[in-house]
C-alpha positions as a Markdown table, in Angstrom:
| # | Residue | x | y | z |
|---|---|---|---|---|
| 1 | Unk | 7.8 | 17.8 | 28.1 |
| 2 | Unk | 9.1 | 17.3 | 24.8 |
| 3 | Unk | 10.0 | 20.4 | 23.8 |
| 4 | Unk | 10.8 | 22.8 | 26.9 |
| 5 | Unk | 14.6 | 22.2 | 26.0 |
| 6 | Unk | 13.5 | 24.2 | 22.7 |
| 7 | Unk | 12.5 | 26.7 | 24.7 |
| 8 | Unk | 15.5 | 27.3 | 27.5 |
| 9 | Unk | 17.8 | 27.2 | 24.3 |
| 10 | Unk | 15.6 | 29.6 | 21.4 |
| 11 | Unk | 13.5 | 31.2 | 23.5 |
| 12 | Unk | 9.6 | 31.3 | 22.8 |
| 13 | Unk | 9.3 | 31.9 | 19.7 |
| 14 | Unk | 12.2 | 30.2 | 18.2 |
| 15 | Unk | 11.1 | 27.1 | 20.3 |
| 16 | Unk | 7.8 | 27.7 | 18.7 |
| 17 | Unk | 9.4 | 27.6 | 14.9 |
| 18 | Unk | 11.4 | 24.6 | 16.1 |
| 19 | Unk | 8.6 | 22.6 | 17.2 |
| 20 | Unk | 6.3 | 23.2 | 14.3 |
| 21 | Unk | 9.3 | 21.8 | 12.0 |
| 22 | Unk | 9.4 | 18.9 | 13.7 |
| 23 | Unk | 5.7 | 18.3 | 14.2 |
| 24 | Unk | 6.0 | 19.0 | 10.0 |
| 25 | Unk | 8.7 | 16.5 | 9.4 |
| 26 | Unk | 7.2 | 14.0 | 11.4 |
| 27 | Unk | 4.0 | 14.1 | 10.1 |
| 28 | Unk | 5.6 | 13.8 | 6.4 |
| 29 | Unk | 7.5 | 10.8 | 7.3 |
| 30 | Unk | 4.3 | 9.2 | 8.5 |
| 31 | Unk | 2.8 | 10.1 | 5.7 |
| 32 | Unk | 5.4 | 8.9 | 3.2 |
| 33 | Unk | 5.5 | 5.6 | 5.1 |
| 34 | Unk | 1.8 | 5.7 | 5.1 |
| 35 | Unk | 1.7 | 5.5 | 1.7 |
| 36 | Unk | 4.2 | 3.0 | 0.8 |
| 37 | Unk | 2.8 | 0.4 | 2.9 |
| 38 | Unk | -0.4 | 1.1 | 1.3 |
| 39 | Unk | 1.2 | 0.4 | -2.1 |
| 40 | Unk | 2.5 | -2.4 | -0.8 |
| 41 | Unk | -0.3 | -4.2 | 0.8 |
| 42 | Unk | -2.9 | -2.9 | -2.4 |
| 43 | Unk | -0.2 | -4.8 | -4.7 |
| 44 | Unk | 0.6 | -7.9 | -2.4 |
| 45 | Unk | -3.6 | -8.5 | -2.1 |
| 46 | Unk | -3.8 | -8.1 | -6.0 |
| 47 | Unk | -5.6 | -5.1 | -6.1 |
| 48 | Unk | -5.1 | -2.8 | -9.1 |
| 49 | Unk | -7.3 | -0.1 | -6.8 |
| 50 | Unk | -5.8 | 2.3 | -5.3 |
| 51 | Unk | -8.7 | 2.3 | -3.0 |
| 52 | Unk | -6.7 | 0.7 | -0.3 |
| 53 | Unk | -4.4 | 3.0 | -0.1 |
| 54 | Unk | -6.7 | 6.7 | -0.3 |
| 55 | Unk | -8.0 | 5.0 | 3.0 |
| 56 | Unk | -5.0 | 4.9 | 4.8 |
| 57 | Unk | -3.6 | 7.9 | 3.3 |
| 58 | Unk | -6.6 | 10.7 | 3.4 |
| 59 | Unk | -6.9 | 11.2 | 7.2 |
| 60 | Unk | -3.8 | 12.4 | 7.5 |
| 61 | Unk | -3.3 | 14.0 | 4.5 |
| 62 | Unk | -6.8 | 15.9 | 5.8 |
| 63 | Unk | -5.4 | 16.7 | 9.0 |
| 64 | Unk | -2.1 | 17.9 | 7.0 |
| 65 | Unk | -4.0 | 21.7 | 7.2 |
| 66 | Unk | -3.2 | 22.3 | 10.8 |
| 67 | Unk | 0.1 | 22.2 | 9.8 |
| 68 | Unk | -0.5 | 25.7 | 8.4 |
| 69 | Unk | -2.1 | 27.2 | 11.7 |
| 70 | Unk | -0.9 | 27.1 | 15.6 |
| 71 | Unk | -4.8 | 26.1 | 17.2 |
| 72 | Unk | -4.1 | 23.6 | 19.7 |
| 73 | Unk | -7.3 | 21.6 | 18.9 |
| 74 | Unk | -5.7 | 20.6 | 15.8 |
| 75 | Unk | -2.4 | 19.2 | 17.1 |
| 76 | Unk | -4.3 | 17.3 | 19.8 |
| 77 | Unk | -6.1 | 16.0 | 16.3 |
| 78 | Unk | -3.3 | 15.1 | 14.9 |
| 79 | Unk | -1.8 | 13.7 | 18.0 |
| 80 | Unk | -5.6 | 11.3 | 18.4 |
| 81 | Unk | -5.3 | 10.3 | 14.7 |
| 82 | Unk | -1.9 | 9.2 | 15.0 |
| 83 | Unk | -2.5 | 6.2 | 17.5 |
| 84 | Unk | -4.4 | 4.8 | 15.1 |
| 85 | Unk | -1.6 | 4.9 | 13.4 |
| 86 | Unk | 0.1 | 3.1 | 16.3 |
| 87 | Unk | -2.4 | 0.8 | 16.0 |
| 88 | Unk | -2.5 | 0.4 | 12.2 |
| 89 | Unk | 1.5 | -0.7 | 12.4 |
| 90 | Unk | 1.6 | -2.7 | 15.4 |
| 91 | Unk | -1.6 | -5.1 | 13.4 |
| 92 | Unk | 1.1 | -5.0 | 10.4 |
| 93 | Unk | 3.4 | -6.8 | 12.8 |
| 94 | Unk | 1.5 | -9.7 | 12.1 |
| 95 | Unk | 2.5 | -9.9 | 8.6 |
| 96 | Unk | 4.9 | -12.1 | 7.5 |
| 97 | Unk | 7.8 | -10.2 | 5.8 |
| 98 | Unk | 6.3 | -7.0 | 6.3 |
| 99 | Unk | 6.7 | -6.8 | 10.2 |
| 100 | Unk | 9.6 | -4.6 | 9.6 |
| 101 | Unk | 7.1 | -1.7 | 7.8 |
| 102 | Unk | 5.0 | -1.9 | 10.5 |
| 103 | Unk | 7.9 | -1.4 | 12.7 |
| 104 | Unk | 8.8 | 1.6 | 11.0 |
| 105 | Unk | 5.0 | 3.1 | 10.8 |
| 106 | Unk | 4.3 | 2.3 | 14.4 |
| 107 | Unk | 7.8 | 3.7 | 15.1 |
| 108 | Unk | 7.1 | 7.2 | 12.6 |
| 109 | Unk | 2.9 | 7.3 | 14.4 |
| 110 | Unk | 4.5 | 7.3 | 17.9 |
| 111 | Unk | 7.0 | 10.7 | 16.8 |
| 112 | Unk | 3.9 | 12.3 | 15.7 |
| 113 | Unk | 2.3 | 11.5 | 18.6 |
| 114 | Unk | 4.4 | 12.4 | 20.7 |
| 115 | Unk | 6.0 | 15.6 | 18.5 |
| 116 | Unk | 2.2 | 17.2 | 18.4 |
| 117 | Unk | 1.1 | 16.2 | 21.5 |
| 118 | Unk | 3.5 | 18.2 | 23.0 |
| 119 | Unk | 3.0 | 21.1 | 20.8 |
| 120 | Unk | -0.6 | 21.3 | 21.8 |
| 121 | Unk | 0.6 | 21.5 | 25.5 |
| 122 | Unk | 3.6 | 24.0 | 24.9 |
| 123 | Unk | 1.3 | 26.4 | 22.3 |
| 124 | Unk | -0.6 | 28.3 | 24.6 |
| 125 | Unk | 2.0 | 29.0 | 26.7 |
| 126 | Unk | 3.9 | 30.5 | 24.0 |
| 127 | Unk | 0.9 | 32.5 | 22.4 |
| 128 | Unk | 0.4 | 33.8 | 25.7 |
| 129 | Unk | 3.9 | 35.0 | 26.4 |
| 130 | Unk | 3.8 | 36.7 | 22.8 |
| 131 | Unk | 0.5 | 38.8 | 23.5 |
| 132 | Unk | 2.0 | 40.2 | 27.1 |
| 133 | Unk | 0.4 | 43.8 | 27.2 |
| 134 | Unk | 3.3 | 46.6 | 27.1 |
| 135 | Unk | 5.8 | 44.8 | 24.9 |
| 136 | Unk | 4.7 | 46.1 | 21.8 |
């Protein structure tokens, strides 16, 4: 997967450190992103809310905890959430003028997806190989 060439070159646990700084950068660019677009769509509708925007913004700022633990149920979270995302930016496509923005959050969703999806697979492997009875 993703990030096995992580783990040939650091070994486990610097593969491990690697990955979570990806899966960390990723998920701050789609957040960034995120939020822009949601400042731009709240002002192009003529919204003074901010309303529209804490709706596309919360989930993943929610989900920004697991970024503090290594429990693979929480990256595959991460992981379902950001297809939404996918989702979210490919309906922006059908803006006109702001195609590109959803082109970049569709683009930023899909590295998140596939950045945390592949930690969730790699983790447990790694856990396991750094609880191996006798190497204390």
């Amino acid at each position: 997967m993703l990030f096995r060439t992580f783990e040939q070159r650091y070994g486990a646990t610097g593969a491990r450190q690697r990955a979570r700084r990806v899966v960390t950068v990723s998920w701050g660019v789609l957040l960034a992103v995120t939020l822009v677009t949601g400042l731009i769509l709240s002002q192009r509708g003529g919204t003074e809310s901010l309303l529209p925007v804490l709706v596309r913004v919360i989930p993943l700022a929610l989900l920004g905890v697991v970024l503090r633990t290594e429990r693979r149920r929480g990256y595959g979270w991460l992981a379902f959430v950001s297809v939404l995302y996918i989702i979210q930016g490919a309906a922006m496509l059908q803006l006109p003028g702001l195609w590109w923005l959803g082109l970049v959050e569709a683009l930023s969703a899909l590295t998140l997806l596939l950045s945390a999806g592949s930690y969730a697979f790699h983790i447990h492997r790694w856990q396991r190989n750094d609880n191996i009875p006798g190497t204390d």
